[in-house]
C-alpha positions in Angstrom: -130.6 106.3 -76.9 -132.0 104.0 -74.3 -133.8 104.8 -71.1 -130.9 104.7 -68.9 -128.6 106.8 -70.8 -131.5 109.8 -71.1 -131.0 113.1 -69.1 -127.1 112.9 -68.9 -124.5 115.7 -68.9 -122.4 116.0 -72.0 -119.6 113.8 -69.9 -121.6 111.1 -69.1 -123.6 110.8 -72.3 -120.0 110.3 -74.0 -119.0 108.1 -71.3 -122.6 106.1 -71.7 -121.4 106.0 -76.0 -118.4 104.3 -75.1 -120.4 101.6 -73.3 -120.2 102.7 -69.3 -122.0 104.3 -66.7 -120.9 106.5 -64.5 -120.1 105.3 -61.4 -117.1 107.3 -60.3 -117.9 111.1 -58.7 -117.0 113.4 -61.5 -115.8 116.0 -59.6 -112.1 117.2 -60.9 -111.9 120.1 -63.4 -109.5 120.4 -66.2 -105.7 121.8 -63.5 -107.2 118.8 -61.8 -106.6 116.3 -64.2 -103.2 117.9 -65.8 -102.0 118.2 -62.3 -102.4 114.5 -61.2 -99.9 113.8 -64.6 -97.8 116.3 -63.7 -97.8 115.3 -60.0 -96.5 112.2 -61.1 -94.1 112.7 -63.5 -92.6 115.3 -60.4 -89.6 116.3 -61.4 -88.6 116.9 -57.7 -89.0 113.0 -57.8 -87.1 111.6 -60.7 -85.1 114.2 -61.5 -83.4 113.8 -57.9 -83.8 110.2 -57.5 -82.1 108.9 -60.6 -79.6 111.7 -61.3 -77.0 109.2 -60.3 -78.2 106.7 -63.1 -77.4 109.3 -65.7 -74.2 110.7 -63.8 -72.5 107.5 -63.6 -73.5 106.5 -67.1 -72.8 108.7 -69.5 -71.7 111.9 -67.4 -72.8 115.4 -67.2 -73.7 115.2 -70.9 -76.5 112.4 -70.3 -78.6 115.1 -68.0 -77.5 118.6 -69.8 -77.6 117.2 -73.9 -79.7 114.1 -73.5 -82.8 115.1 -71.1 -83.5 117.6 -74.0 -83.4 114.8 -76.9 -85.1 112.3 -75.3 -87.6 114.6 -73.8 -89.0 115.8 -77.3 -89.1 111.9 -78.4 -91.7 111.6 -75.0 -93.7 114.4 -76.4 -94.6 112.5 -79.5 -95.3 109.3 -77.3 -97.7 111.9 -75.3 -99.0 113.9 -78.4 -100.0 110.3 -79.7 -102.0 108.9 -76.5 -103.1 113.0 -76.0 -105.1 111.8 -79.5 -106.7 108.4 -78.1 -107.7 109.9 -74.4 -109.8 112.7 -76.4 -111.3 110.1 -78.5 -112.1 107.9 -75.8 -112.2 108.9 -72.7 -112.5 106.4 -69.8 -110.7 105.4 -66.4 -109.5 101.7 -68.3 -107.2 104.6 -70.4 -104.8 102.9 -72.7 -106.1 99.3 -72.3 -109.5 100.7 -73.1 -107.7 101.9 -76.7 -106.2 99.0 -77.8 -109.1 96.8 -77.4 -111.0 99.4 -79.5 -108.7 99.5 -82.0 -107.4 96.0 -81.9 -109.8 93.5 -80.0 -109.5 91.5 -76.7 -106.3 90.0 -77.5 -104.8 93.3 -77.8 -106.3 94.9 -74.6 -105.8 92.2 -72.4 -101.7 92.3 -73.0 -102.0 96.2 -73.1 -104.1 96.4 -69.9 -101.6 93.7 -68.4 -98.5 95.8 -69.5 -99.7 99.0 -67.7 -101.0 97.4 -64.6 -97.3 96.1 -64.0 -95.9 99.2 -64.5 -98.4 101.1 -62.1 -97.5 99.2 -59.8 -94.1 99.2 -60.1 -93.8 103.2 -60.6 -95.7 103.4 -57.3 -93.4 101.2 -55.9 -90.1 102.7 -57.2 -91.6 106.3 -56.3 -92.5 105.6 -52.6 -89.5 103.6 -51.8 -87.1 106.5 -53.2 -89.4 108.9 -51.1 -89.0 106.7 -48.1 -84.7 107.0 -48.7 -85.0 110.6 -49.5 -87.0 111.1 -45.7 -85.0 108.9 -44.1 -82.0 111.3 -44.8 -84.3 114.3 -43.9 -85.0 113.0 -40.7 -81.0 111.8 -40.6 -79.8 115.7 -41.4 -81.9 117.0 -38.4 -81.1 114.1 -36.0 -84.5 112.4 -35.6 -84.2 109.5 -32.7 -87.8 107.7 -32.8 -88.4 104.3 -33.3 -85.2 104.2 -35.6 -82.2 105.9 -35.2 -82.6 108.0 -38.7 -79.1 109.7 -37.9 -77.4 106.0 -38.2 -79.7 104.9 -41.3 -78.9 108.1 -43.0 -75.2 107.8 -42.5 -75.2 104.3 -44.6 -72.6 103.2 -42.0 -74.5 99.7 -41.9 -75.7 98.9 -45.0 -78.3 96.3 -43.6 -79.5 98.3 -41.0 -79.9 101.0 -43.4 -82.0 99.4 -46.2 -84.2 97.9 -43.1 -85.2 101.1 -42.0 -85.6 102.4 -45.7 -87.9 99.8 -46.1 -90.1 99.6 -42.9 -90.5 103.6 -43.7 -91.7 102.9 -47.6 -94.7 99.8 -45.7 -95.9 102.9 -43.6 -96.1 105.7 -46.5 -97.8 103.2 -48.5 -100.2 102.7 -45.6 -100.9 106.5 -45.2 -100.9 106.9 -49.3 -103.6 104.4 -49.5 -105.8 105.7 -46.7 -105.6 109.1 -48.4 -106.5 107.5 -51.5 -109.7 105.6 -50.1 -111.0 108.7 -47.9 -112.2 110.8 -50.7 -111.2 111.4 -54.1 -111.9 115.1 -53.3 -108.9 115.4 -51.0 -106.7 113.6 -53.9 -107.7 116.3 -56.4 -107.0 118.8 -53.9 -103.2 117.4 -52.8 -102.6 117.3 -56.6 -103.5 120.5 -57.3 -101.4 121.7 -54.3 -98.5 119.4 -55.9 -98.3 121.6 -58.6 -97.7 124.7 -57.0 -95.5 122.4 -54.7 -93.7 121.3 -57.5 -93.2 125.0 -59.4 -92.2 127.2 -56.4 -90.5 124.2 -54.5 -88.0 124.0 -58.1 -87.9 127.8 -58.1 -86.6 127.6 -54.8 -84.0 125.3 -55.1 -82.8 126.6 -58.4 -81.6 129.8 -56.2 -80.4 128.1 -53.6 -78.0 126.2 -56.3 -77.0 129.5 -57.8 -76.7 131.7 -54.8 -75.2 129.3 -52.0 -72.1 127.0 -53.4 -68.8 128.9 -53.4 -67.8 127.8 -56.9 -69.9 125.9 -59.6 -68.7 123.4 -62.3 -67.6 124.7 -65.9 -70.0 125.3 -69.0 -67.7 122.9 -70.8 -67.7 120.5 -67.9 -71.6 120.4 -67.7 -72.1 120.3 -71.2 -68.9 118.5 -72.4 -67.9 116.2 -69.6 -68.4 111.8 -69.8 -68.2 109.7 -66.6 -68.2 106.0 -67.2 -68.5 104.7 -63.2 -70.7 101.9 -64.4 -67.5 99.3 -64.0 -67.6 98.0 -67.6 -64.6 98.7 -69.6 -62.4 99.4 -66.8 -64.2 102.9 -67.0 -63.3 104.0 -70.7 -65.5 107.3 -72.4 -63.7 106.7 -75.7 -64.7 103.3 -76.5 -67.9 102.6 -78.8 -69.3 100.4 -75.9 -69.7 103.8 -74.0 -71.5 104.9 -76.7 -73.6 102.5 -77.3 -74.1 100.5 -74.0 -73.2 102.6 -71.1 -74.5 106.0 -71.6 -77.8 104.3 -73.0 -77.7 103.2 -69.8 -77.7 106.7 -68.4 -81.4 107.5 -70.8 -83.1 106.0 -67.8 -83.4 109.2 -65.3 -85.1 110.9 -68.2 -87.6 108.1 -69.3 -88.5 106.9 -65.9 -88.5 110.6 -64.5 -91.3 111.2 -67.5 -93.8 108.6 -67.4 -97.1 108.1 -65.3 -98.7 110.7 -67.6 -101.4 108.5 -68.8 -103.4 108.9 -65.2 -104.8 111.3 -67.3 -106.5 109.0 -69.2 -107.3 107.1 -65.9 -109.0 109.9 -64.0 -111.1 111.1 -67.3 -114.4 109.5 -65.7 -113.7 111.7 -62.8 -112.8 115.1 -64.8 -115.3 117.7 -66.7 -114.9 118.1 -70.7 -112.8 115.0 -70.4 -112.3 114.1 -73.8 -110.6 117.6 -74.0 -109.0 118.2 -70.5 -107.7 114.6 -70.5 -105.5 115.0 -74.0 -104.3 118.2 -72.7 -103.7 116.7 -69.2 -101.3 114.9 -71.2 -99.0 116.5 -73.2 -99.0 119.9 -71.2 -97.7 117.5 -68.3 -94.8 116.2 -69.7 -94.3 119.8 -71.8 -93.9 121.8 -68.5 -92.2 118.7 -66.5 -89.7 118.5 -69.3 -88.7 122.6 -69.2 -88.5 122.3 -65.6 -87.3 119.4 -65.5 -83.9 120.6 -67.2 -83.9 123.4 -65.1 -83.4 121.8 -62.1 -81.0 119.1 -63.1 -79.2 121.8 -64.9 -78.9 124.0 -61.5 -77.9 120.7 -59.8 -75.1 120.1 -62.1 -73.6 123.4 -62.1 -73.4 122.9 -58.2 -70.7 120.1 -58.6 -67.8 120.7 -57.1 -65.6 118.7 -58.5 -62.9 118.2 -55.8 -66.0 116.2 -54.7 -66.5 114.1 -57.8 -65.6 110.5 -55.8 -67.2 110.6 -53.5 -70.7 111.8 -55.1 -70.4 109.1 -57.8 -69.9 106.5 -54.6 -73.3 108.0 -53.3 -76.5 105.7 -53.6 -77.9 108.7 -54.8 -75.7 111.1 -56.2 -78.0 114.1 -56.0 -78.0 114.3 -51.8 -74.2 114.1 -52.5 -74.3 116.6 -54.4 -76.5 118.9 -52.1 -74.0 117.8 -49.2 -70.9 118.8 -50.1 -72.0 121.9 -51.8 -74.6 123.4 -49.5 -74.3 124.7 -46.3 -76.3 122.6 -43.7 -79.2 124.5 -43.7 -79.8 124.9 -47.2 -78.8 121.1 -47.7 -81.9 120.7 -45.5 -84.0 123.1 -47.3 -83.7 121.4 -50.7 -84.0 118.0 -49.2 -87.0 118.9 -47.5 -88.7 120.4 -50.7 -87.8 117.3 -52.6 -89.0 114.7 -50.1 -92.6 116.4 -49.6 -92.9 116.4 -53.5 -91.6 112.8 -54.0 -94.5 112.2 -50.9 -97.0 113.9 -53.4 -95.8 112.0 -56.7 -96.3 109.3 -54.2 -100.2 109.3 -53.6 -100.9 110.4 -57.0 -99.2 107.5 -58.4 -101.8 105.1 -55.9 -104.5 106.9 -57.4 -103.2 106.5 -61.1 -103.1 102.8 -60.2 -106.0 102.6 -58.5 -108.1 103.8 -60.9 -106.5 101.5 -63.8 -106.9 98.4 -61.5 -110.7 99.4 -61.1 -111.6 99.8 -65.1 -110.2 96.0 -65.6 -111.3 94.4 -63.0 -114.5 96.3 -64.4 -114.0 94.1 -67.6 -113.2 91.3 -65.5 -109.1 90.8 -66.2 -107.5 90.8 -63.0 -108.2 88.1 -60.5 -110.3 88.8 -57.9 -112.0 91.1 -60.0 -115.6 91.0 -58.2 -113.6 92.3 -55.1 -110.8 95.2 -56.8 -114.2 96.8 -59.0 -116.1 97.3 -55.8 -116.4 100.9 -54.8 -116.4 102.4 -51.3 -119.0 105.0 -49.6 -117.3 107.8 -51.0 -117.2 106.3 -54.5 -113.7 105.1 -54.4 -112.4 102.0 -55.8 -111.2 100.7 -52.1 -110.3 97.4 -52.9 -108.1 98.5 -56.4 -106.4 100.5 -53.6 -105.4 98.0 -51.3 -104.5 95.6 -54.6 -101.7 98.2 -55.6 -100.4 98.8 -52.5 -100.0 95.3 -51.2 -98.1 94.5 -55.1 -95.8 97.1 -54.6 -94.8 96.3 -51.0 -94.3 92.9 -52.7 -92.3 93.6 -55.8 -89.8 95.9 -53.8 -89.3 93.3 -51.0 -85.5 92.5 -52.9 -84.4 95.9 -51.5 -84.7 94.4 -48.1 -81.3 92.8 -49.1 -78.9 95.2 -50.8 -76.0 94.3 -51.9 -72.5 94.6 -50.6 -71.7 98.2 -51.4 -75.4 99.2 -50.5 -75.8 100.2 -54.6 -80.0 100.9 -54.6 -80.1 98.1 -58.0 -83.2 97.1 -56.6 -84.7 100.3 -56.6 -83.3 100.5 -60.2 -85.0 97.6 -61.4 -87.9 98.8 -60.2 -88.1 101.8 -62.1 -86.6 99.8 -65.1 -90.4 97.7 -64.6 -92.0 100.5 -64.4 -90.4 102.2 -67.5 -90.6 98.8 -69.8 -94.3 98.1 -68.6 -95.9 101.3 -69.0 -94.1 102.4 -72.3 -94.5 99.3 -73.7 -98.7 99.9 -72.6 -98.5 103.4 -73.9 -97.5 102.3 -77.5 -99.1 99.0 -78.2 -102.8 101.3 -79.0 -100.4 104.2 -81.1 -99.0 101.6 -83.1 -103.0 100.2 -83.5 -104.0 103.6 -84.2 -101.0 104.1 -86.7 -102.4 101.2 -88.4 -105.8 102.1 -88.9 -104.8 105.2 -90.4 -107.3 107.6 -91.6 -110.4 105.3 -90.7 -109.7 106.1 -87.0 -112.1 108.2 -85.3 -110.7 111.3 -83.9 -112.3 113.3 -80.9 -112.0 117.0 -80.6 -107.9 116.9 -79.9 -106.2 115.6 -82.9 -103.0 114.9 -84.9 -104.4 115.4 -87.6 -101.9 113.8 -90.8 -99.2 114.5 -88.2 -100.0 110.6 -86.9 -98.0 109.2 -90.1 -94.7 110.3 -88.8 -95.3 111.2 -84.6 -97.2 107.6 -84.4 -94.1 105.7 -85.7 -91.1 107.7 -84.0 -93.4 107.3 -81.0 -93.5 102.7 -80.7 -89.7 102.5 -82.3 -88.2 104.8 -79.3 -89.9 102.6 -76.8 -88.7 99.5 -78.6 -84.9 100.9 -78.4 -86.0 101.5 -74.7 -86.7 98.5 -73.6 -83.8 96.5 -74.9 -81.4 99.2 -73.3 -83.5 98.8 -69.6 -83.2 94.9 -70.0 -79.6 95.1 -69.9 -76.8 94.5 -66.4 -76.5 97.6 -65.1 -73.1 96.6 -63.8 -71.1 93.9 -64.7 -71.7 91.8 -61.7 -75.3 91.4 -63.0 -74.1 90.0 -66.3 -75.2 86.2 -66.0 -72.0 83.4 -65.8 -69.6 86.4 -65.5 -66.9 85.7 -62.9 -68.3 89.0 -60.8 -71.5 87.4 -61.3 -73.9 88.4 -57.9 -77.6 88.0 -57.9 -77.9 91.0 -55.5 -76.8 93.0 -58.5 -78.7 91.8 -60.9 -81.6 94.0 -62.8 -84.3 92.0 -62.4 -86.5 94.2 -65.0 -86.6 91.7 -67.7 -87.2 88.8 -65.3 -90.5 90.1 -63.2 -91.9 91.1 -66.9 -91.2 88.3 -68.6 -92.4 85.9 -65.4 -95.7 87.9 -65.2 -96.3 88.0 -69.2 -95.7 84.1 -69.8 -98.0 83.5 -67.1 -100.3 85.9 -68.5 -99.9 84.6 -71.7 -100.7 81.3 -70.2 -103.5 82.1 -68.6 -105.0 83.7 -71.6 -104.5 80.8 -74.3 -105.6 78.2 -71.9 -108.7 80.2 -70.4 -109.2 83.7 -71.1 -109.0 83.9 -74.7 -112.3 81.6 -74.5 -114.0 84.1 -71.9 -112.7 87.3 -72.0 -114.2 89.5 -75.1 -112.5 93.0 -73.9 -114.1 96.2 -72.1 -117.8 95.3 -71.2 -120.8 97.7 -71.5 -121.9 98.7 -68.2 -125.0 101.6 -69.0 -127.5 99.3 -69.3 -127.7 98.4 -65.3 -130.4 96.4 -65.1 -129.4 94.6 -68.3 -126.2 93.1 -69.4 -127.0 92.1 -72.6 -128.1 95.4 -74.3 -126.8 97.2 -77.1 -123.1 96.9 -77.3 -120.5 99.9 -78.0 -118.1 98.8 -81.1 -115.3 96.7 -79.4 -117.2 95.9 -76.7 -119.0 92.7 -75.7 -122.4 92.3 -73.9 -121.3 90.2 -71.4 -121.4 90.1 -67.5 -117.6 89.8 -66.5 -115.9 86.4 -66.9 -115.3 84.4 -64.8 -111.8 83.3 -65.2 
């Protein structure tokens, strides 16, 4: 042990072993650090914001039968990453992992992979939030600045989508301010989320049940297909249903369940980490799952299906749903619940970004890097902050135009970003870890032999999943077609694939020469000292 690791709490002394100081204020207990996942994941976010995904694509069966299925294939994606956070537990999370367990090379494509799809789940869960309170402020006749009673109505599509977005620039504004104030009052919003988030579903659940007139059919929940997705002239008995458009539909579940890994990210901030963050991380998407179906089951049963049209014409089909078969005031009432915890998912998601954006920039990777690593009075990474928020606002700018019908494809290529970046982050260390096998170090949360099957089912869902979110989502976005429109066009696979070749780029013509991964950081006064496995000695790169 050297001089400056001497004297430090069982956190820091693992932190100092894995080649960092401790620079961020460790100040969030074990509910903390599980409630920032789970605040993210928010089911009162996804589950209402891409119901129409899975409604129009595939049915009532791609929410009731599906959310289920694809839920427990998460779980082993979080059971395996809940086994790498205990083992090493830092705020650079999964990029930290792979360059571990795989080198530079690996980590710097890794860290890349999750830093787009922070970005773009903070973008995809603000601007949704921003629609959501647009219509709140629509149902109770809000006249300031805008004119939220004519945005809400969709009557002009433009005008609309223009108010949508000039509302998403100001939350991000007041998320990131929260964000750089204190990290103290982000632990405390997140813990509030979760109660937010448990009551608020509670809540809703018996407004469903106790307040529409009629409710739909077990068989019609359970057994019913809806192809609105305009392929096949709307046919549920063809194999390209099957296999093409309810796929299509697996999207409200994966992107709903995902941002779980700010576990990871927040572990330099949280006691016990390497055992709170690994539970942090599977309890999260555990609970969020069986709550989760809850809800969407309760929102299903409240179709009424004389109203079937016109909710599958909605931009978001949930509101419809909530419209036509809720009195005004409970319409409100379940709105409002969902908006405040989409406004919640919203800030935790900045931190979760935030925080990844600080550990590489720490290690040098991100441009600007001297500026995003630099951390505010109250030990915040300000900078990182600013850097997510200003991305987002960028990526989302195509929803500034929507397209003729006013369909939200820009907000579902964002979360198709978000879902392609950060599984494709989350599995690139399991499947290193896989490899390694029984040589891997485990830290006190483990798989135990379990890895040799959970590992594998884990990286070959996410490689089904991101060919299906690649795909048109209508066929106007299917390239030369005679419907062909690039305002419908899912955009998913052309931001990553843009961003990676010039990452790729960048590192075979420069970075591969000076980047050598995560850089040891507990020797302050001395860059060069002993190194942590996987680590280089290094002061960051200048690249």
């Amino acid at each position: 042990m050297t001089a400056s690791t001497e004297n430090l709490s069982a956190d820091e002394q693992k932190l100092a072993d894995l080649g960092y100081k401790q620079e961020l204020n460790r100040g969030w207990s074990s509910f903390s650090n599980f409630a920032i996942s789970f605040s993210i994941i928010s089911v009162l976010a996804g589950c209402f914001t891409t119901y129409g995904q899975a409604l129009n694509n595939g049915g009532p069966i791609a929410i009731s039968i599906m959310w289920p299925v694809i839920s427990l294939l998460i779980l082993c994606v979080a059971f395996s990453m809940s086994e790498l956070a205990s083992a090493y537990p830092t705020a650079g999370g999964i990029y930290y992992w792979a360059s571990r367990l795989g080198g530079a090379g690996w980590g710097w494509f890794t860290g890349w992979f999750n830093l787009i799809g922070l970005v773009a789940v903070i973008a995809s869960v603000v601007y949704v939030s921003s629609a959501f309170l647009v219509n709140l402020l629509g149902l109770f006749n809000v006249d300031f600045v805008f004119n939220f009673t004519k945005a809400a109505a969709g009557t002009d599509i433009h005008y609309t989508a223009h108010v949508i977005f000039a509302v998403f620039a100001v939350i991000l504004v007041i998320h990131g301010l929260i964000n750089v104030f204190s990290s103290h009052l982000v632990s405390l919003f997140n813990n509030v989320s979760v109660w937010w988030h448990v009551i608020g579903v509670a809540v809703i659940v018996v407004i469903l049940i106790a307040v529409p007139s009629h409710h739909a059919s077990f068989s019609y929940v359970f057994g019913h297909t809806i192809n609105n997705s305009g392929f096949k002239n709307g046919s549920t008995t063809v194999p390209f249903f099957w296999l093409y458009v309810l796929p299509l539909g697996f999207l409200l579940t994966m992107y709903t369940i995902t941002g779980y890994d700010a576990s990871a990210h927040v572990s330099e901030e949280t006691h016990g980490a390497d055992e709170s963050a690994p539970k942090g991380i599977w309890k999260s998407v555990f609970y969020s799952a069986v709550i989760g179906w809850i809800v969407l089951l309760a929102i299903t049963f409240a179709i009424q299906k004389s109203k079937e049209s016109t909710i599958l014409s909605s931009s978001y089909p949930a509101l419809a749903i909530f419209q036509t078969a809720l009195s005004s005031a409970a319409a409100k009432a379940v709105v409002l619940i969902s908006t405040v915890g989409q406004l919640f998912c919203g800030m935790a998601c900045v931190t979760s970004g935030s925080r990844m954006t600080f550990a590489f920039s720490r290690d040098g990777a991100v441009p600007g890097h001297n500026l995003w690593r630099r951390l505010g009075k109250n030990k915040t990474p300000t900078w990182s902050v600013l850097f997510v928020c200003l991305c987002a606002l960028i990526i989302t700018i195509p929803a500034f135009f929507p397209n003729s019908k006013g369909a939200p494809v820009a907000f579902l290529a964002v979360t198709s970003i978000s879902v392609i970046g950060l599984y494709i982050a989350y599995t690139i260390p399991v499947f290193l870890r896989w490899r390694k096998g029984d040589d891997f170090q485990t830290g006190p949360w483990t798989l135990g032999k379990k890895y040799k099957w959970v590992n594998p089912i884990a990286f070959t869902w996410v490689a089904l999943c991101v060919i299906i979110f690649c795909l048109p989502f209508t066929p106007a976005g299917v390239p030369f077609s005679s419907t062909f429109s690039w305002s419908s066009v899912n955009y998913a696979p052309i931001v990553t694939i843009a961003v990676m070749v010039g990452v790729t780029l960048w590192f075979l013509l420069s970075a591969r020469k000076s980047f050598k991964g995560p850089i040891r950081t507990i020797d302050v006064g001395a860059p060069g000292g002993e190194v942590a496995p996987g680590m280089t000695p290094a002061s960051p790169p200048r690249l």
